[in-house]
N, C-alpha and C positions, 0 to 999 in steps of 0.2 A: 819503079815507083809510078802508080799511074796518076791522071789528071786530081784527083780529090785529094789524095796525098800533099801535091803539091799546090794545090788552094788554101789547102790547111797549113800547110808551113808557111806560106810566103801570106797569108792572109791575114794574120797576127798582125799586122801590121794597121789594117783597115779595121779589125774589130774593136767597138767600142769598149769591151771591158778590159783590154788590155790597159788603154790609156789611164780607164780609171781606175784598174790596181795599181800602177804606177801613183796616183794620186795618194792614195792608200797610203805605198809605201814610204814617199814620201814625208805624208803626215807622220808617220809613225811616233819617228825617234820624237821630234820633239813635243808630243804628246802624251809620248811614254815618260819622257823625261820627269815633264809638268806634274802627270799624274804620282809620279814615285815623291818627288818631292812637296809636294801639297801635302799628299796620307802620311807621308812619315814624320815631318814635321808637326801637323795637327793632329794625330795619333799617339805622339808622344807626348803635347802638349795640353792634350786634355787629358790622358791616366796621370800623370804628375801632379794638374792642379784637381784632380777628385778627389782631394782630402778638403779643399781650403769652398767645395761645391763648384768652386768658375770649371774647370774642366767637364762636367757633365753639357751645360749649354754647348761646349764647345766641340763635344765629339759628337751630340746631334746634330752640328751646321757640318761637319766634318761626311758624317754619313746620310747628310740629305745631301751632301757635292758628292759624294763618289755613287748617288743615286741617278744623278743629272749626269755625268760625266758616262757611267755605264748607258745607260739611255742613247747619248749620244753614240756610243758605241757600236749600240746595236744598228741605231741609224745606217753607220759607216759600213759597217758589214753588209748591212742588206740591199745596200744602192752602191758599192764601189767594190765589192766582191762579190756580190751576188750569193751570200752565204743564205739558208734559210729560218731567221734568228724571230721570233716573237715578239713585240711590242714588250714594254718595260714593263713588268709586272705591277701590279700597285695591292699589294698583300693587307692594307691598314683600310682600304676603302669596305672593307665585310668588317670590322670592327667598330664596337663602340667605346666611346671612352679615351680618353689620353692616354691611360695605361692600356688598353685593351691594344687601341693602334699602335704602340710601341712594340708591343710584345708579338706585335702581328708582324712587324715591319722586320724586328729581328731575330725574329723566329722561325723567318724563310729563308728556305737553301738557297734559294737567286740574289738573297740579299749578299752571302758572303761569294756567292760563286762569282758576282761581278765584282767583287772587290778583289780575289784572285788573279782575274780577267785584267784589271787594271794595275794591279803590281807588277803582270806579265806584261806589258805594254813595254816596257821597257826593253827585255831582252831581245824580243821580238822586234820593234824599230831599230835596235843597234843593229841586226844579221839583217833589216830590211836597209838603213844606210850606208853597210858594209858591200853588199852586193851592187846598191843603186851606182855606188862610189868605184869599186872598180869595174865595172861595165861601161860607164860612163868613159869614164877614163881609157879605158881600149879603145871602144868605139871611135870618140873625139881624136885620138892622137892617130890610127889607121883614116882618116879623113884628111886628118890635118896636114898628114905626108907630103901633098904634092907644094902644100905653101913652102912647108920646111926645106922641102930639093927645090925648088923655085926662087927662094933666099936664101940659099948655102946658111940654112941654119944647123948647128950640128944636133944630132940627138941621142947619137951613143957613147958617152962619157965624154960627152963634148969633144970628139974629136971628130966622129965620124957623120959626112952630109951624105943623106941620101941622093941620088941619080935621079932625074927628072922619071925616068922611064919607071922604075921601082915605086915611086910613089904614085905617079899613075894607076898602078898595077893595085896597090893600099885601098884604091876607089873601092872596086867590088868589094876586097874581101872583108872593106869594113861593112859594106851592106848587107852580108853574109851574116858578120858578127853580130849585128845591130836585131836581124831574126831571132837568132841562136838567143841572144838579149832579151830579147822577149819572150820567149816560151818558156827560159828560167825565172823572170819575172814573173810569170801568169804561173810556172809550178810551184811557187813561196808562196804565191795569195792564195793558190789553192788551199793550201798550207794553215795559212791564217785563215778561211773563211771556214773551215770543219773546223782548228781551235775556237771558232769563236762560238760556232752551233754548238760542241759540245759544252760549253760553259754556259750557253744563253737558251740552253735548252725550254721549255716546259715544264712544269710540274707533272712525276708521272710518267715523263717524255726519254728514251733512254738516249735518245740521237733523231735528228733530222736528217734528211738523202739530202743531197746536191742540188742546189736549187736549179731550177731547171731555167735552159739558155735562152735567155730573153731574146725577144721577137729583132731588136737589131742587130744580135750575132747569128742569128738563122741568115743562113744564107737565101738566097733569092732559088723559086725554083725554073730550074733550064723548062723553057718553052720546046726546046729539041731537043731534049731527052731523049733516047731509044728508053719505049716501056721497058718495064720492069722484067725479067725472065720469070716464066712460070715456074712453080713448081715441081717436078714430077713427081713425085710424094701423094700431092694435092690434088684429088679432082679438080677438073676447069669446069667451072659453073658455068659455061659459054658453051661447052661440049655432051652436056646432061643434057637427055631427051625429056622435051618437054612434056608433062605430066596431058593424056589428051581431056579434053572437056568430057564434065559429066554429062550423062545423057537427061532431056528435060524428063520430069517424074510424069509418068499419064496420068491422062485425066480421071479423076475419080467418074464411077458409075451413078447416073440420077438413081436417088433415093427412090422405091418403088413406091409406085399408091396405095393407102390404107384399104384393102379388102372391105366389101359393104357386108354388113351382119348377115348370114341365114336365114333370119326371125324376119318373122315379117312384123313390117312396122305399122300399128295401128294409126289411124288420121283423127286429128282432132274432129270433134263434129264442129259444125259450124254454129258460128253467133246466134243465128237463128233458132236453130235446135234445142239451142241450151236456154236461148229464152223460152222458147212454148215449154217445154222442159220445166222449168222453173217457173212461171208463173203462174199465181193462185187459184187454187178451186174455188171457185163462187160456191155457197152455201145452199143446199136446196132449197126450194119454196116450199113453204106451207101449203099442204090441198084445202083448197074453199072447204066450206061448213056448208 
């Protein structure tokens, strides 16, 4: 059994969601109790009086509590089991209308799947205060041993006291049991936290994974760790030659100069020219008479 093995068994002890499935299972039973006896009694007491109309009011106060009550459920599950459960559905908030919201409200599979949910509250708290009850009970009395050999109190059909030395000895192996305790506690909330995803499912949704393990059961990571072993499977990206640099693009070649024409190019004449050029012949004179 190497070192992480054994942080993982003896570490149950220090992680936070143990304590709080314990919570959990605690609450269970009488929970379950409550909730069995609330639906049954108001459930029968409103189909009875739906002839005389008083049970109709009554099995809506009936199923807006086992709406609050699953609600709370889901709470329970997603902060003391770590189940991955959805917020309470609200199926009547897309409807309009008194009757529309009704028919909204009970015309969704989460409306009955939590009421399910909550009949099963019951069986479920009894196997959760059957378990808390006798673990308990071992534990505490394996503890208890050295007071008992200490006070000649008897413990085995009241005749027989334990020896100082033997109840000593009860020390550890109730520390031992007290583990063992726990890791059957954390497999039943398991337990309970997938029944609760599958009932609290989504719309659509066929199941949830495991919610995944909050930041204070991660353990801390060792600052002296020996890395990781490589692969050998794997290239080592640390052992790939490195790709060499491209070489710079040369320089392009100067555009060459535009060739002068063949033709010879004739010159404007001058200002000059084009005036004498352009201006007027005077008129001949008349020869004398």
């Amino acid at each position: 059994m190497n070192d992480s093995a054994l942080s993982r068994f003896f570490g149950v002890v220090a992680l936070p969601r143990t304590w709080l499935g314990i919570a959990f299972h605690v609450l269970a039973f009488p929970l379950g109790l409550f909730y069995f006896v609330f639906l049954v009694v108001g459930i029968s007491v409103g189909v009875g009086l739906v002839v005389i109309w008083v049970g109709i009011p009554i099995l809506l106060v009936v199923a807006g509590a086992w709406w609050l009550f699953a609600a709370f459920e889901r709470v329970q599950a997603r902060s003391l089991l770590g189940a991955a459960v959805p917020p309470a559905p609200r199926p009547w908030e897309t409807a309009d209308g008194v009757w529309g919201k009704l028919k909204a409200h009970f015309g969704s599979g989460s409306t009955w799947r939590d009421l399910a949910y909550l009949f099963a509250k019951l069986p479920l708290g009894i196997v959760s205060f059957l378990l808390l009850v006798a673990l308990a009970s071992a534990v505490g009395s394996l503890f208890a041993m050295p007071v008992f050999a200490a006070y000649d109190v008897p413990v085995v059909n009241g005749t027989w006291v334990p020896p100082l030395w033997f109840g000593i000895l009860c020390v550890p192996v109730g520390a031992f049991v007290l583990i063992v305790a726990l890791h059957l506690m954390n497999a039943w909330g398991w337990v309970c936290a997938r029944w609760a995803e599958i009932l609290f499912r989504a719309p659509g949704v066929t199941g949830y994974a495991a919610a995944a393990p909050r930041a204070a059961d991660a353990a801390p990571p060792d600052p002296f760790a020996p890395p990781a072993p490589l692969d050998p499977t794997q290239p080592d990206a640390r052992l790939a030659p490195r790709a060499a640099p491209a070489p710079p693009a040369p320089p392009e070649p100067p555009a060459p100069a535009p060739e002068a024409s063949s033709e010879t190019v004739t010159s404007a004449p001058p200002r000059e020219a084009i005036a004498e050029t352009t201006a007027p012949v005077p008129p001949p004179e008349d020869p004398p008479n």
